[in-house]
Each structure stands twice: as structure tokens, then as C-alpha cells.
N, C-alpha and C positions, 0 to 999 in steps of 0.2 A: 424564747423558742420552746416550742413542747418538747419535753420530756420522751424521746420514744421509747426505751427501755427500762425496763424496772428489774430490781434485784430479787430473789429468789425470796428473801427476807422482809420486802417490801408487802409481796405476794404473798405470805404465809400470813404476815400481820392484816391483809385486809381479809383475807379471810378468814380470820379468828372471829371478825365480827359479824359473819354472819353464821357460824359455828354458834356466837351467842344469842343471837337473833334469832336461829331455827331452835333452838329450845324451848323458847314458847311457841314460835312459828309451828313447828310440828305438833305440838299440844292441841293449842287451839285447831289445828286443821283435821287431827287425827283423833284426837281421844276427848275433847271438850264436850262435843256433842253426846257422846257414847257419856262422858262423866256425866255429865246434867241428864240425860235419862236415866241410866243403869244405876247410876250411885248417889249422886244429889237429889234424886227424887222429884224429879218436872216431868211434866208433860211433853212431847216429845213436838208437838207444834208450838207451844208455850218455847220452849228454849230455841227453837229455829228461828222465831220473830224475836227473843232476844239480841238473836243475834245479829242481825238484821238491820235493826232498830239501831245499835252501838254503831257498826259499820258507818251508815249513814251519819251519825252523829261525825264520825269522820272525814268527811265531805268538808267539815267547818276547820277541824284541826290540823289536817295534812297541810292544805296550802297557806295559813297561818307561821307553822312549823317552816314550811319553804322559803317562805319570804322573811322570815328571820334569819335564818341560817344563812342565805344570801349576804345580807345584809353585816354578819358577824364578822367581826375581825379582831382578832385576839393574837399574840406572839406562836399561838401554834397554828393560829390558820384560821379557817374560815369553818370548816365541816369538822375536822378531827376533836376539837375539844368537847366537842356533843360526847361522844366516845367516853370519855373520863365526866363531864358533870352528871351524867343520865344512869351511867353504869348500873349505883346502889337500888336508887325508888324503881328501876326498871324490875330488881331482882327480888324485892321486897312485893310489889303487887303479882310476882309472878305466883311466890307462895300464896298469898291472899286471895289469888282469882281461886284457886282450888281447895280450900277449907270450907268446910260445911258445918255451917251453927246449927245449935240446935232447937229449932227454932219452928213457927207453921209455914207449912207451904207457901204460903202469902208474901212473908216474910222472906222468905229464902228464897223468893224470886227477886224480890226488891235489893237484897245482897249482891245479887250474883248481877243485875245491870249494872250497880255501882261499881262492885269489884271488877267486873270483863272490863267498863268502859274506862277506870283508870289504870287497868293493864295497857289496852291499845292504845289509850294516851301517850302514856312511859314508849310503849313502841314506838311511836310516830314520831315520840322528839329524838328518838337517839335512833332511827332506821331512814328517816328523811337525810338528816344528814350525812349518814352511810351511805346511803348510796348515790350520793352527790359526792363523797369523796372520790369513789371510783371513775369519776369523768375530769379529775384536777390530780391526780397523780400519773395521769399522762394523756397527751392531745392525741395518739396515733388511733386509729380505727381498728385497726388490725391488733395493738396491744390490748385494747381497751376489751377484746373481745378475750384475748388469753387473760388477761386479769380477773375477766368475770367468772370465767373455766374455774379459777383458784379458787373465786369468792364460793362458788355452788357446788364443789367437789368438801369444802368445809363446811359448807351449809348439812348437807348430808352427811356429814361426819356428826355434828351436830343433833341433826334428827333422831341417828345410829344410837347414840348415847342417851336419849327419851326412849325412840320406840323399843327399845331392847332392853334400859333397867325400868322404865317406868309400873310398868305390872309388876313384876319380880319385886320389886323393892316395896311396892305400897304393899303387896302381899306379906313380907317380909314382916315389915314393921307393923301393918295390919295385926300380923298376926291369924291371916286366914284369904279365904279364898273369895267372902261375900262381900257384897254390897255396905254392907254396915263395917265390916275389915277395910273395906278400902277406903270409907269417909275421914277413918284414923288414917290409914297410911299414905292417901292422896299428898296432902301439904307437906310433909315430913320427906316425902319422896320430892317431892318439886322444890325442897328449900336446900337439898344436897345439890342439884343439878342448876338451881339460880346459883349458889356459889360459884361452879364451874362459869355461866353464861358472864360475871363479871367480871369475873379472872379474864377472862377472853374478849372482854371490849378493852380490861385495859391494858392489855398486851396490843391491840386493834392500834389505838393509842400511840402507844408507844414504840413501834415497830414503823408505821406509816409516816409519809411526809408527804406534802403538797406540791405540786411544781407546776402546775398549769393554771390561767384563769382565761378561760375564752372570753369573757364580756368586760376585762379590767380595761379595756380599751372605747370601752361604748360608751352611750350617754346615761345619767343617773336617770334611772325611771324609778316610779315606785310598785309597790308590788303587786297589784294588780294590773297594771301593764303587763309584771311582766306574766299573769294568768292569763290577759289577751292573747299575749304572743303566742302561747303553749297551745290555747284554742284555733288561732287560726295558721297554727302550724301542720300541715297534709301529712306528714310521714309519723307527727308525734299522732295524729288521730287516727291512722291504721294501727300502729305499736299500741296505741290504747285501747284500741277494738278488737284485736288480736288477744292484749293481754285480757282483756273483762271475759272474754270467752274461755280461756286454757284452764283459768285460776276457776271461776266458777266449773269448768270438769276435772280442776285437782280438789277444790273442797267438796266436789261432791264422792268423789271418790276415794278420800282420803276419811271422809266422814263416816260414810259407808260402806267402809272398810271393814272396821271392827265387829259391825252386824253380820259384814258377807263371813267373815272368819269367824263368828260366835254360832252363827243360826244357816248360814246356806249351807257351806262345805260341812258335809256326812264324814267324821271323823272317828263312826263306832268299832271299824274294823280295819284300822291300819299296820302294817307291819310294829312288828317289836321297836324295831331302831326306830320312826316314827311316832310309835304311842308313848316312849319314853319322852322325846323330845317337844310332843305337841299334848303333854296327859292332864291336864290342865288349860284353863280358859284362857290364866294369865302367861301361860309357857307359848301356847299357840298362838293369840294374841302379839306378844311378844317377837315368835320365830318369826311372823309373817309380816310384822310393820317394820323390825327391825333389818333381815335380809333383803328387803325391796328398797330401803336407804342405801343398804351396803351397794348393790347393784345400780343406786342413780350416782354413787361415787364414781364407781365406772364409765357411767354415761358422762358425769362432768370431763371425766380425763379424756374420756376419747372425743370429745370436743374440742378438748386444747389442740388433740394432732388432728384436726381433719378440717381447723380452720385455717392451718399453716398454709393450706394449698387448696381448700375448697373458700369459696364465698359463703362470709355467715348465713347468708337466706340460705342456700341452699344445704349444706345443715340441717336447718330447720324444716325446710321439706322432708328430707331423708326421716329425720326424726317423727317426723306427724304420719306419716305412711306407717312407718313401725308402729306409732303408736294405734293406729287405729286398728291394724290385721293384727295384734296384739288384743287387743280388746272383743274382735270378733271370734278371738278365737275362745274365750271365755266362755261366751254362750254356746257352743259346741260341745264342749266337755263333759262330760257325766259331774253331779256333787260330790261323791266321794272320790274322783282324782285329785288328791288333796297336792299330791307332790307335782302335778303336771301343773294346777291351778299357780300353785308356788313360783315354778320358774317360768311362768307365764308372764304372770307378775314383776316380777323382776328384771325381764325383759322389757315389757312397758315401762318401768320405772327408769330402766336404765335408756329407752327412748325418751322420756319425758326429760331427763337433766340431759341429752345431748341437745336439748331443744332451749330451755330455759337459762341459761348463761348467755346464750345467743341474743334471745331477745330481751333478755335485762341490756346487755354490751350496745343496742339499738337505740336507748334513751342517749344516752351523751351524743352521739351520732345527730340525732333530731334538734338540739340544742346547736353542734355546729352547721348544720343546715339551715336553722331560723336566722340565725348569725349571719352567714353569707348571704341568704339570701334577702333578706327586709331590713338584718342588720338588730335582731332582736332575740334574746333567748339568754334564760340564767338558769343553772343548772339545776339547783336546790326544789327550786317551783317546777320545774320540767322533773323529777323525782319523786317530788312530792303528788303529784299529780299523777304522775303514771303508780305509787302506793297506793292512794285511793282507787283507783282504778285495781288494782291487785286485791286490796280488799274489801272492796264490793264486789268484785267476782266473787273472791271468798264470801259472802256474806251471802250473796245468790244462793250460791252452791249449796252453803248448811241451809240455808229457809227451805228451799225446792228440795234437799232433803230429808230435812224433818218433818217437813209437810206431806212427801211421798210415802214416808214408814205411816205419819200418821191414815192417809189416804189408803192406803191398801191394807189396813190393819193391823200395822206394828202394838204387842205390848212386849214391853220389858221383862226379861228373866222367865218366860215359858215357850213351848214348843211353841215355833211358827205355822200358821198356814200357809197353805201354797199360793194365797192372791199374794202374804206378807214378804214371801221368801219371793215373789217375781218383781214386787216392789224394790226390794234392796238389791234384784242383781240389775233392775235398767237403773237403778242412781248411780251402783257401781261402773258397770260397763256400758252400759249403754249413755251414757253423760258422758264419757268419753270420744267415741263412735263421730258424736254430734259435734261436739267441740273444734277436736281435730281435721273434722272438714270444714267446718265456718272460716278457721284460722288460716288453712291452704287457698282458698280463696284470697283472704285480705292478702297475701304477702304475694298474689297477684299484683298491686297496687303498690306495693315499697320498692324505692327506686334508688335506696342506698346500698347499691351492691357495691363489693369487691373494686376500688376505686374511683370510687364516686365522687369525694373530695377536690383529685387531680379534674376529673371530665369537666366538674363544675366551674373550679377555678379557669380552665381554658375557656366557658361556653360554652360546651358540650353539653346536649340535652342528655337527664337524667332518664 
């Protein structure tokens, strides 16, 4: 029998690991790009089809990754021990993707495919099974959606801790404010903060426990069955259409972030209490990736009470409406409302994690649906597959972004023009705008609302 309630300690442990997970998660989404232009020295379309190009390489290892983990059975379970073998080389390439040899440009593009693509290797073996844990520490729909709340209120806790010491600290140990300061202090900064990310898969570890297996009763297929089943599963191919769209307007937004905060917002004449806090690239940079984390904590919690009594889609409605009149109000604003810009921001942030816990909570959901209904679905490949699907969004996102800096004229480290600076504000905002209506359409078409399970089980159409 599933598991309906989990303990407060259960919940703390699963979310440690994506605490450790958004550590590079928000790297890669927030400052990778801006690094490989601003500081590694690439071309700004060059490093967008880097990244790209990895992604896709992904396609081959995610559902690989799934069908292993599936298949795993070990005294601690099936998904958790990923947690404890993966922890170290995950936290070892994380320092690695961010060191800058010295070296020709030639060269130090050929680094930096190697290094990204054995970074999101590392990721995909110990995040595939993460988040297959979260559908086998309990069957309930309802729980599985407060659990997620947990997992993405730590997620951003996470972030918090990048986007708030990461400039400061490479600065720091840099030893200054340039590009050439930060190539020292980039890795040195990421090798404090992998420490943390391991500490926190294996607390993930050891905290968590397993109590559910929806398919331990079905027939042994192998693993590509179970990639059929996932394909011709209807609710997992809206949740993946949904997701390739949100994630492609979080990395475009999140990419083009540190451009909107370097080069759009007019920062020459801000009050005192202001230009103290923002007097610097790396302070500003800082204030603004790291407050808008702080505020998607917010959005996680307030998802935990609002799915007690609302249905998770609708949630996510509520949440994508915000986010969009959020985003339109961006382009309204004068460039120098830098503090209105701020808690704009963070408003939209804090819409965006009341939306994303929800529809992570939706993949396990999809799995007991294939299950009841054809009698097919494993969780691991149903995770793994909605990953890839996350990041290839991601991976859209930075191309169509570093393609649009390059397209509208982006260079690095001088004043912008005005075709460069309308380029960085439609990746930032207006990637959004789009996103957030494509996705209210699809959840048009999801039919696992708020009791779905019970309707089913009777014959009640969905």
C-alpha cells in the first residue's frame, strides 16, 4: 500500500538534493553563458551552439540513465543510492566546467564541450534518479505535489547560495572586479559551493527512504518498451510540451538576465542606500539573481498551501497569468527604475516556482496513468525523459539567446546600442510573454485534476 504521508525529515532530505542539484542548475542557467562570453572569451553564438550541441548529446544519456536506474536494486533501493555513488565526480566536473586554461581560443572551446558535456553527464546520473525518488516515496497525488513544494523551495534555497556568493566570492579570491579576476576566481568560487552541493546529496541519502513501487507488480519489459510507453502516453506528452516551452523561457531568461542587469537597467544615478548596494557589477549582478531565488522560495511555499485546497493545474494557471502581466510590465517601465525592475522580478520569480513544483508533482501522476490505463509506465524513464525534455528547453533557450545578443549586435564589456539593448530585453521578457501562453493552452488538455485517480478507478471519464 502507498505511503500517503511523509515526515517533515523525509521532506527536508529530498529536498537537499535539489538544493544540490540547483547549484549547477542555476550556474549553468544563469551565469554559464554570461561566463563563456564575458570571462572565458567565446564568441557569443559559438558558446550558444555549445550548448546546444551537449543538450542534445543528452537525448542518448538521459533515457539510458532511466532504464538503469529502473532496473537497480540494491539494500537501499532502487533511485537513492545514485545520491551517494554520483555525489563526488558530480562536484569535481562542476569545478572543472568553470576553469579557464590558458590556452587559444580553439582550444578553449574544445575544453569547455568536454568539460559542459561531462558536467551534465554527472547531472543526469545522479538527477534522473532524483527525481524518480520523488514518485516511490509515496503513491498519493496530492502528497507527491507537497513533496515537490519541498523539493523547489530547496531548489531555490540552492540557487540563493550561487546567485548571491558567486560574483562576490570569484571577486574576492579574484582579487578584482575584471574578466581576467574572475578566470582566477570563477573555479575556486565553484569548488566551495560543489562542497556544499555533496554534502547535500548525501544528507538527500541519508534522510530519505523508499516506500512505493507502482510497476513491482507488472510484467518485466525492457527498456525501451518502457520509452514506448512514455511516448504514447497523452498526459506525459502535454507535461512534456508544457515543460520544453517554460524551461526554454526560464533559460532564456535566466541567461539574459545578467546582460538585462549589466547593460539594460540605467544604474548612474541611484539613491545612496542603492548605489551602495548595487556599486558594482558583481554586487548588482548579485543583488538581482540572488533576491529573485529568495522570492521563488516564496513561490515554492505558497504552493505548498494553495495546493491543500486548490487543484494543482489550477495553481499553475494562477501562476502563468502572474507570470505573464509580470513580464509585460517590464517593458512599460523606464531603464533606470532599477528598484521597480527588482520587485517586478521577483514577483515573476515568485510566479514561476508557484508553477514549477506543480508540474514536476505531474510526471509521477503520468506514470500512474499509463499504469492504469495500458498497464505500462516506470518511473525512472518517465523522469528521465521529462529531464531531457527540461533540458533541451534549456538548451533552446541559451541558443535562441546567444544567437539573439549575437543577431542584434551584442559585444561584450562596452556600451550597448539600442538594436543590442532591445535584443536582451525581448530574450529576457518577451521569451516569457510567449512561453507562458503556449503552456495555458496545453493544460487545456491535462485531464489529471484534483481526483483523477478515484474517477478513473470507477470509469469515470477523465
Amino acid at each position: 500500500m502507498a505511503k500517503q504521508n511523509l515526515t517533515v525529515r523525509e521532506k527536508l532530505g529530498f529536498g537537499l538534493g535539489d538544493t544540490a542539484s540547483n547549484i549547477v542548475y542555476q550556474m549553468v542557467l544563469n551565469v554559464l553563458l554570461y561566463f563563456y562570453t564575458d570571462v572565458y572569451g567565446i564568441a557569443a553564438a559559438a558558446a550558444a551552439t555549445l550548448i546546444l550541441v551537449v543538450r542534445v548529446f543528452d537525448a542518448i544519456i538521459d533515457p539510458v540513465i532511466g532504464g538503469i536506474a529502473d532496473r537497480t536494486r540494491s539494500k537501499y533501493g532502487r533511485y537513492r543510492p545514485w545520491m551517494l555513488w554520483a555525489a563526488i565526480p558530480y562536484g569535481a566536473l562542476a569545478v572543472a566546467a568553470f576553469f579557464t586554461p590558458d590556452v587559444s581560443v580553439g582550444t578553449k572551446l574544445v575544453y569547455a564541450y568536454i568539460s559542459y558535456a561531462l558536467l551534465m553527464t554527472a547531472y543526469s546520473v545522479v538527477n534522473v534518479p532524483y527525481s524518480a525518488l520523488g514518485g516511490v516515496m509515496t503513491g498519493d497525488s496530492e502528497e507527491r505535489g507537497n513533496l515537490q513544494t519541498w523539493r523547489f523551495a530547496m531548489a531555490m534555497v540552492g540557487g540563493f547560495l550561487v546567485t548571491a556568493s558567486i560574483f562576490p566570492l570569484a571577486k574576492i579570491i579574484g582579487g578584482g572586479d575584471t574578466p581576467e579576476d574572475y578566470r582566477l576566481g570563477f573555479p575556486f568560487a565553484m569548488a566551495i559551493l560543489a562542497v556544499i552541493a555533496v554534502f547535500c546529496f548525501l544528507l538527500c541519502f541519508l534522510l530519505t527512504r523508499e516506500h512505493v513501487y507502482p510497476d513491482t507488480n507488472g510484467p518485466k519489459r525492457r527498456a525501451w518498451e518502457d520509452a514506448v510507453a512514455m511516448f504514447k502516453n497523452s498526459q506525459w506528452l502535454i507535461i512534456a510540451t508544457a515543460t520544453l516551452f517554460i524551461m526554454t523561457r526560464g533559460a532564456m531568461q535566466g541567461s539574459a538576465k545578467p546582460y538585462f542587469v549589466k547593460y539594460y537597467l540605467i544604474t548612474d544615478h541611484l539613491p545612496a542606500g542603492l548605489a551602495w548596494f548595487m556599486g558594482s557589477t558583481s554586487s548588482k549582478l548579485s543583488a538581482f539573481l540572488s533576491l529573485t531565488m529568495l522570492a521563488g522560495v516564496g513561490g515554492a511555499v505558497a504552493a505548498n498551501f494553495l495546493v491543500r485546497s486548490w487543484c494543482k493545474v489550477k495553481v499553475m494557471r494562477v501562476a502563468l497569468v502572474g507570470t505573464i502581466i509580470m513580464n509585460v510590465l517590464l517593458f512599460l517601465i523606464p531603464r533606470d527604475a532599477v528598484l521597480a525592475a527588482l520587485i517586478i522580478l521577483m514577483v515573476a520569480n515568485f510566479c514561476h516556482m508557484m508553477f514549477v513544483p506543480m508540474l514536476f508533482s505531474t510526471v509521477p501522476d503520468t506514470v500512474d496513468y499509463g499504469i492504469m490505463k495500458v498497464g505500462m509506465g516506470a518511473m525512472a524513464m518517465f523522469c528521465a525523459g521529462h529531464l531531457f525534455v527540461l533540458k533541451l528547453g534549456n538548451a533552446f533557450g541559451q541558443w535562441f539567446t546567444g544567437h539573439m545578443l549575437a543577431w542584434f549586435g551584442y559585444q561584450p564589456n562596452v556600451e550597448q546600442t539600442d538594436r543590442a539593448l532591445n535584443g536582451i530585453m525581448i530574450a529576457f521578457a518577451g521569451s516569457s510573454i510567449v512561453a507562458a501562453t503556449v503552456v495555458l493552452v496545453c493544460l487545456q488538455f491535462y485531464r489529471l485534476t484534483k481526483g483523477w485517480q478515484g474517477r478513473m478507478a470507477a470509469g469515470a471519464p477523465l
